[in-house]
C-alpha positions as CSV (number, residue, x, y, z in Angstrom):
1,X,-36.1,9.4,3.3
2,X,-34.1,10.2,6.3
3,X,-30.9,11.8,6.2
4,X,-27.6,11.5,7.8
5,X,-25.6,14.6,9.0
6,X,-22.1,13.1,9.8
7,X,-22.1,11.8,6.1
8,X,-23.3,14.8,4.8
9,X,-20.4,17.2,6.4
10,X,-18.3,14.3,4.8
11,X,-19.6,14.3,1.5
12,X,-19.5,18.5,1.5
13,X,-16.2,18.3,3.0
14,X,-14.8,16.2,-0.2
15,X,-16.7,17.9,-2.9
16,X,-14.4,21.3,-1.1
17,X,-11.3,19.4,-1.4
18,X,-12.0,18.2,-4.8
19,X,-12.7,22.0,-6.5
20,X,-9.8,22.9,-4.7
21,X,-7.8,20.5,-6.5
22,X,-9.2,20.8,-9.8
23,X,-8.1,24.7,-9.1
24,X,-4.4,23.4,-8.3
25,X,-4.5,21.2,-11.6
26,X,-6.1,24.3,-13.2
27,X,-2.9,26.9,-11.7
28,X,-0.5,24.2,-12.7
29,X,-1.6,23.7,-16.4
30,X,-0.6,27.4,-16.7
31,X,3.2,27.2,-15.7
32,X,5.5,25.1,-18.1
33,X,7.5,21.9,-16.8
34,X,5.4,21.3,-14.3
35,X,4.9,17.2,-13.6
36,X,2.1,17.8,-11.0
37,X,-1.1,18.5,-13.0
38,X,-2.4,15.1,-14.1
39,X,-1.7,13.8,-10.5
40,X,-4.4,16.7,-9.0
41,X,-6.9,15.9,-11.7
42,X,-7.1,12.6,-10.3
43,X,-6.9,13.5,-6.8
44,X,-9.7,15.9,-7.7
45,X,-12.1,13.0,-9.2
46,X,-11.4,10.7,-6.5
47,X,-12.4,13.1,-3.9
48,X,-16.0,14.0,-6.4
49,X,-17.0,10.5,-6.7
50,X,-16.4,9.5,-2.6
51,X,-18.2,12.7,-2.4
52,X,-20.9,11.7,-4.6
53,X,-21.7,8.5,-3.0
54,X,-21.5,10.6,0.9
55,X,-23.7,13.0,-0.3
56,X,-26.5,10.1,-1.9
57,X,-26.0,8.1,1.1
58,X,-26.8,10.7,3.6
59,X,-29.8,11.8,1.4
60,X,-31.2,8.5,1.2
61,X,-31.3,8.1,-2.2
62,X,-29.3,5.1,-1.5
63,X,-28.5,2.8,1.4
64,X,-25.3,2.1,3.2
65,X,-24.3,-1.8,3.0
66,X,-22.3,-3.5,5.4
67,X,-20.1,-3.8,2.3
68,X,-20.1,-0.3,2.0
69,X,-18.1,0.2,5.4
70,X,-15.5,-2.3,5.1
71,X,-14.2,-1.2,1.1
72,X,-14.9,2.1,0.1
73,X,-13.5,4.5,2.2
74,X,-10.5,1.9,2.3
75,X,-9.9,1.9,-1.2
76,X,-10.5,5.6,-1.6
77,X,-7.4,6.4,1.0
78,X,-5.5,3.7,-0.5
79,X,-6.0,5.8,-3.8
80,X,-5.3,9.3,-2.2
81,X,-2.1,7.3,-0.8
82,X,-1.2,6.2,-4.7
83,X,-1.4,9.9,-6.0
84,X,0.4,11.5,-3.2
85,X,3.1,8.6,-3.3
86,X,3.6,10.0,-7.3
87,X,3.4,13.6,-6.2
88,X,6.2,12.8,-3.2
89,X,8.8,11.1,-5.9
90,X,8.6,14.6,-8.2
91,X,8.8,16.6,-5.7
92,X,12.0,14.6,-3.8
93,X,13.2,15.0,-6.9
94,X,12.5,11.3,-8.2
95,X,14.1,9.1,-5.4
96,X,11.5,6.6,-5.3
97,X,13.3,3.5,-3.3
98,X,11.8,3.8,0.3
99,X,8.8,5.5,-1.0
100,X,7.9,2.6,-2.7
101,X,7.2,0.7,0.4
102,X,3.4,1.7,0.5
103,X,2.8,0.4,-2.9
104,X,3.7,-3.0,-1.1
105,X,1.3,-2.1,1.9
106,X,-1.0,-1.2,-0.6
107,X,-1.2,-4.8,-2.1
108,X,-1.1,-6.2,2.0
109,X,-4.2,-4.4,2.5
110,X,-5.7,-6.2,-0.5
111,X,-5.6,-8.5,1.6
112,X,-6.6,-7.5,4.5
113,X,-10.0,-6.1,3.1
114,X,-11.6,-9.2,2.6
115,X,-11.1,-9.8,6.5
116,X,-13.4,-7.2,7.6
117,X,-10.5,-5.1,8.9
118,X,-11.3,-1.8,7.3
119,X,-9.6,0.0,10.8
120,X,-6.5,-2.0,10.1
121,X,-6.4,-1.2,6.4
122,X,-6.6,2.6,6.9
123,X,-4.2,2.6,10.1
124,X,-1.6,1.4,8.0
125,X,-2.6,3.8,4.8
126,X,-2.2,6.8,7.6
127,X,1.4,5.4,8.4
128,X,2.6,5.6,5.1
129,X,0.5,8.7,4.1
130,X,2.7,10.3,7.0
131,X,5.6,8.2,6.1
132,X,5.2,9.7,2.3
133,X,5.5,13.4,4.1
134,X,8.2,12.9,6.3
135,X,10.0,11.8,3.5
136,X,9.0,15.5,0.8
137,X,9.6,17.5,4.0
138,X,13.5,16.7,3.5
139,X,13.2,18.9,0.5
140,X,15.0,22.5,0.6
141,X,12.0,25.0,0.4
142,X,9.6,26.5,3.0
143,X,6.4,25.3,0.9
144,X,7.3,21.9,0.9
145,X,8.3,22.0,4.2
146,X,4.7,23.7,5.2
147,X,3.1,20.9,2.5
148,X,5.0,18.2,4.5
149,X,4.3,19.1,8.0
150,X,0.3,19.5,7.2
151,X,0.7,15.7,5.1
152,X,1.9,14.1,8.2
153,X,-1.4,16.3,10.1
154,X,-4.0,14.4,7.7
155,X,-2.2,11.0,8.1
156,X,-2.9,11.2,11.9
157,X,-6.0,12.6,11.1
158,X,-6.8,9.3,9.2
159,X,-5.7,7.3,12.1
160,X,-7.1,8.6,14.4
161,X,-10.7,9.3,12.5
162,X,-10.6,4.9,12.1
163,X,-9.7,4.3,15.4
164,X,-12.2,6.4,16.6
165,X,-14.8,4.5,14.5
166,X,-13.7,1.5,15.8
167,X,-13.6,2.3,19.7
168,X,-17.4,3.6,19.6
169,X,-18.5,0.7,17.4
170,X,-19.8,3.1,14.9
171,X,-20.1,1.9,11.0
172,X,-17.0,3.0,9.0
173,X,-19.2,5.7,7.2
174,X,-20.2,7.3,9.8
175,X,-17.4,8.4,11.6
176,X,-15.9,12.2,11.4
177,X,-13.9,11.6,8.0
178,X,-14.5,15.3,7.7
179,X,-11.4,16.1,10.2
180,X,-9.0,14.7,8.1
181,X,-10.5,15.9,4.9
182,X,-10.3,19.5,6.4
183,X,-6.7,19.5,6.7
184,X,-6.0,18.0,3.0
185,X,-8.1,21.3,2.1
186,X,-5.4,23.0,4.2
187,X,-2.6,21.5,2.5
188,X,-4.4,22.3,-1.4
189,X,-5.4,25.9,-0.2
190,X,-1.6,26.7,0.7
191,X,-0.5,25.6,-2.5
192,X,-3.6,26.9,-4.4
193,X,-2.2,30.6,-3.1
194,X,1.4,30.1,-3.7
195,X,2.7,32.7,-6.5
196,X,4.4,29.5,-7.9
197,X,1.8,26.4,-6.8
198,X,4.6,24.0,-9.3
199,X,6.7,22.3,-6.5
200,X,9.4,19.8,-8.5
201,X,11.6,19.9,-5.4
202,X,15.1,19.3,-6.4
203,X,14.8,17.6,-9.8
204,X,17.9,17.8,-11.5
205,X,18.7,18.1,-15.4
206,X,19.7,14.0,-15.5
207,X,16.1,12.9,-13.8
208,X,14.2,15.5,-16.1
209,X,15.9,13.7,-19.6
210,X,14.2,10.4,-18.4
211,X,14.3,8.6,-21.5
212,X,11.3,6.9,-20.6
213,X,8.2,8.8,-18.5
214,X,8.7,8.8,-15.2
215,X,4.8,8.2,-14.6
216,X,5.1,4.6,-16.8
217,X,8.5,3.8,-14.8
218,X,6.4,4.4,-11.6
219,X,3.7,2.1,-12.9
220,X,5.6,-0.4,-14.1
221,X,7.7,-0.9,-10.8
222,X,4.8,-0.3,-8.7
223,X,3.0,-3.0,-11.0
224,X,6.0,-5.5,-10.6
225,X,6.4,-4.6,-6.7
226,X,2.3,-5.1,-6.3
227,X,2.3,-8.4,-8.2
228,X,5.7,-9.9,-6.5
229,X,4.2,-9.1,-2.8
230,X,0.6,-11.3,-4.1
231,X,2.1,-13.9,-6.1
232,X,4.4,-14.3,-2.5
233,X,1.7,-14.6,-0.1
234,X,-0.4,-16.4,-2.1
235,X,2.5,-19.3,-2.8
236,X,3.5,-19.3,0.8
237,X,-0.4,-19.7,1.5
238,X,-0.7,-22.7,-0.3
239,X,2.5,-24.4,0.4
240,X,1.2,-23.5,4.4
241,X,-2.1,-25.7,3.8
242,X,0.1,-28.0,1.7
243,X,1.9,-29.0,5.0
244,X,-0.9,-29.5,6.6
245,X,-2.5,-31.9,3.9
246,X,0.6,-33.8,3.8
247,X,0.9,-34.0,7.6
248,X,-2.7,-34.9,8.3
249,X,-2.3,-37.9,5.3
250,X,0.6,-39.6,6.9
251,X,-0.9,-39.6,9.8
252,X,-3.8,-41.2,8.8
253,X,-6.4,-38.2,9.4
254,X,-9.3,-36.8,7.1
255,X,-8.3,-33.4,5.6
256,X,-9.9,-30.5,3.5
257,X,-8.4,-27.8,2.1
258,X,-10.4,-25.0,1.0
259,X,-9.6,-21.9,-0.9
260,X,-11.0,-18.3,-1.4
261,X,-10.2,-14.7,-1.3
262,X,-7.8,-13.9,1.5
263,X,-8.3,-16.6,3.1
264,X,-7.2,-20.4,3.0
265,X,-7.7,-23.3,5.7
266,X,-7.4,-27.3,6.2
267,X,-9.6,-28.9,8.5
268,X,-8.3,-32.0,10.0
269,X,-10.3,-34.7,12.1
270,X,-8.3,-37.7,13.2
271,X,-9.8,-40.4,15.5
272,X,-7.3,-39.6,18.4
273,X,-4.2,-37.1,19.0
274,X,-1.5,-38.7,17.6
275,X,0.7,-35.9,15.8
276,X,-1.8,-33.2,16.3
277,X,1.3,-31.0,17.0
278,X,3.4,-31.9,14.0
279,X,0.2,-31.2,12.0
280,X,-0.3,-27.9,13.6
281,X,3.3,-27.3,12.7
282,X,3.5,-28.6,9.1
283,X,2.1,-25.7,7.4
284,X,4.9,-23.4,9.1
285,X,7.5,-26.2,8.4
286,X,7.0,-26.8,4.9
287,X,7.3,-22.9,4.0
288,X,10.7,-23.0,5.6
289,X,12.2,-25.7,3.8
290,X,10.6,-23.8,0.5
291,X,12.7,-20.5,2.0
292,X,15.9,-22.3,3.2
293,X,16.0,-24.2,-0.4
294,X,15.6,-20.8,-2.1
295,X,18.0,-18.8,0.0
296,X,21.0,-21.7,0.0
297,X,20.6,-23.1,-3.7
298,X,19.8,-19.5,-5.4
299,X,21.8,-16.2,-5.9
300,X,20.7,-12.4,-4.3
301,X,17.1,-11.8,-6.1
302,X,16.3,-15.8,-4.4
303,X,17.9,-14.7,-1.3
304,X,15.6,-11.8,-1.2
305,X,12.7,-13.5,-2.1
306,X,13.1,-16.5,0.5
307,X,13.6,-14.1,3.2
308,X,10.5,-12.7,2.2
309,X,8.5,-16.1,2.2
310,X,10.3,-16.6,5.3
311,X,8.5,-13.1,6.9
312,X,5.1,-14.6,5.4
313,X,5.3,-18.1,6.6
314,X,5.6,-16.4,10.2
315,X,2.8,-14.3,9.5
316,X,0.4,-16.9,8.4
317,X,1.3,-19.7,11.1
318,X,0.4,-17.1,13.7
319,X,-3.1,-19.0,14.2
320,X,-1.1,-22.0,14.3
321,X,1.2,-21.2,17.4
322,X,-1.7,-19.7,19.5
323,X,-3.3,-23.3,19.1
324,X,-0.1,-24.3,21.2
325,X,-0.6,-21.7,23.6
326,X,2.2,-19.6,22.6
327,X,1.9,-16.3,24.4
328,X,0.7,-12.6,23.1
329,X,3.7,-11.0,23.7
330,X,5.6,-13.6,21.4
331,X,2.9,-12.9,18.6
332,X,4.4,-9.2,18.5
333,X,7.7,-10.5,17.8
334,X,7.1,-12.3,15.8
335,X,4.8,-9.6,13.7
336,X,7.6,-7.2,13.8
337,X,10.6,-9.5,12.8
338,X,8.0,-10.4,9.9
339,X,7.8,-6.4,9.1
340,X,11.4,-6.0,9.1
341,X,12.1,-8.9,6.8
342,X,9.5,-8.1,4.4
343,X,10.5,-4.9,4.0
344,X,14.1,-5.5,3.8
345,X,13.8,-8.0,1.4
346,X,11.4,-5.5,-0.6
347,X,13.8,-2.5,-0.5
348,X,16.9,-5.2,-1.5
349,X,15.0,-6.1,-4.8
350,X,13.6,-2.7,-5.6
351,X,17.2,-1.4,-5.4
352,X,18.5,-4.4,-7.9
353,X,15.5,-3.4,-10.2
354,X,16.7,0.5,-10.3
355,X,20.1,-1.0,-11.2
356,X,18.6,-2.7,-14.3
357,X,16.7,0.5,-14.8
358,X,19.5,3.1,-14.4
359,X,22.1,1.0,-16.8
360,X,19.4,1.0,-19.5
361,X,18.8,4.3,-19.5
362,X,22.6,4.9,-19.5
363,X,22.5,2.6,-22.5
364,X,20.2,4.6,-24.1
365,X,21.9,8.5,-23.2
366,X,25.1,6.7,-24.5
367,X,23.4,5.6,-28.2
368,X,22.0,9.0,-28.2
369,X,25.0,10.9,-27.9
370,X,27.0,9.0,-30.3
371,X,24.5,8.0,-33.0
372,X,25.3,4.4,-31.9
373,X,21.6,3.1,-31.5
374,X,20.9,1.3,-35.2
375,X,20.1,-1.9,-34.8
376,X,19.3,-1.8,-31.0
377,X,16.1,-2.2,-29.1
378,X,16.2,0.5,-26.0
């Protein structure tokens, strides 16, 4: 059996930041009120079981797949990101709007995982990692501060750790994950040796008489946010190859559409080039008509969602326009305009489910205050 140093120092460098966790959780059980136990418990076992895996891998006890490089250690950041998103929104003191824009990304890179584009996936993990930080360093105390600055140090970390692997053409695995995983031992250790390691941030009396748990309203909104963004793209995905199918038949051209995960496509052969443009365009057209119906005949959550669909149709029909020999620089345009919609659109309907959220819990403080609940479902 041979064995593999780089993933060794990886696998050593996670089971560190794992018992330093499980210390934190440990500390934190011990002082009362404190919301941020359960999330370093699971830090903690996602760090042992990467770890675990590094650490057979390197011994040879069991061998690295080609599958092993492009998911795990994308899914394992994208579940750091998850408990660090919950520890940012106790510790801003429960202002969860914006932060919720990586639970989005989260469902994007999904996506993006079946493509083979592992980089990608964590580049955009390490922007909202450091996104999540920027945001708890706005919080009024010198720990924080310190937590937030060293945050925003692992996110570049992460970055730079995938773009390094990708530069050198070395498998996934095998870059210097250690770097990055260094500094989140850092960040624990400074907490871990705080006379107070508890860090709610500026929590007031109203967010801590939540009438229902703040870690189920966190689920359940990152749950509707998660399933929105997929049920989206996958619609506008098959309204896209819907154009095309409808395009290539009135033009009298053989088509087949075939589906799988994150991925769809129609291949077209026609006997001469008669409408090849319109066809190349149809998929792109068709999702536009879908947005413009939704955003003229519907009220704000449609207009939200079309402009959405809108930002996705762009996306997809990028393949589409560089058949045309539309330019490179265009492409990046249109890329960020798709951004800015999406996440517009996002933020608009996260807001209006808050609104829902905040009245029912006013409904409920209300019914307990004056004995006025009998009879009513809260």
């Amino acid at each position: 059996m041979s064995f593999e140093p780089v993933i060794g120092v990886n696998g050593l460098s996670q089971l560190a930041v794992g018992i330093i966790s499980i210390m934190l959780a440990l500390k934190m059980r011990k002082e009362k009120g404190c919301l941020l136990e359960r999330p370093f418990y699971l830090l903690a076992m996602s760090f042992f079981m990467i770890a675990v895996l590094n650490i057979l891998w390197a011994s040879g006890m069991i061998s690295v797949s080609g599958i092993d490089n492009t998911l795990v250690l994308p899914f394992f950041h994208l579940a750091v990101l998850a408990v660090w998103f919950y520890i940012g929104i106790v510790m801003s003191g429960h202002d969860h709007t914006l932060l919720l824009i990586p639970v989005f990304i989260m469902s994007i890179n999904a996506m993006l995982l079946f493509r083979d584009l592992a980089v990608i996936s964590d580049v955009i993990t390490g922007l909202m990692i450091i996104g999540v930080f920027f945001y708890i360093g706005f919080v009024n105390r010198k720990l924080v501060r310190r937590i937030s600055l060293a945050g925003m140090v692992y996110g570049f970390a992460l970055i730079a750790t995938a773009l390094l692997a990708s530069l050198t053409g070395s498998p996934h695995l095998y870059s210097f994950w250690f770097v990055p995983n260094a500094v989140m031992f850092f960040l624990l250790f400074s907490m871990m040796w705080e006379v107070k390691a508890c860090v709610p941030g500026k929590v007031s009396d109203a967010d801590a008489r939540h009438h229902i748990p703040l870690v189920i309203e966190v689920f359940k909104l990152g749950l509707f946010v998660v399933g929105l963004s997929i049920f989206l793209m996958l619609g506008t995905l098959g309204v896209h190859e819907l154009g095309h199918s409808l395009a290539a038949k009135a033009f009298g051209c053989e088509h087949e559409t075939s589906f799988g995960i994150g991925y769809a496509k129609t291949h077209v052969v026609c006997e001469s080039d008669t409408g090849s443009t319109l066809i190349t365009l149809a998929g792109f057209i068709m999702t536009v008509i879908v947005a413009l119906l939704l955003f003229f005949m519907g009220h704000e959550f449609s207009q939200r969602l079309s402009l959405m669909i809108l930002a996705f149709s762009m996306m997809m029909a990028v393949d589409d326009f560089s058949k045309l020999g539309m330019p490179d620089s265009i492409f990046i345009i249109i890329i960020f305009a798709s951004a800015v919609l999406i996440g517009y659109g996002l933020v608009q309907i996260v807001k209006n489910y808050e609104k829902e959220y905040a009245a029912h819990e006013g409904d409920a403080s209300m019914c307990a205050s004056a004995h006025q609940c009998e009879g009513k479902v809260i």
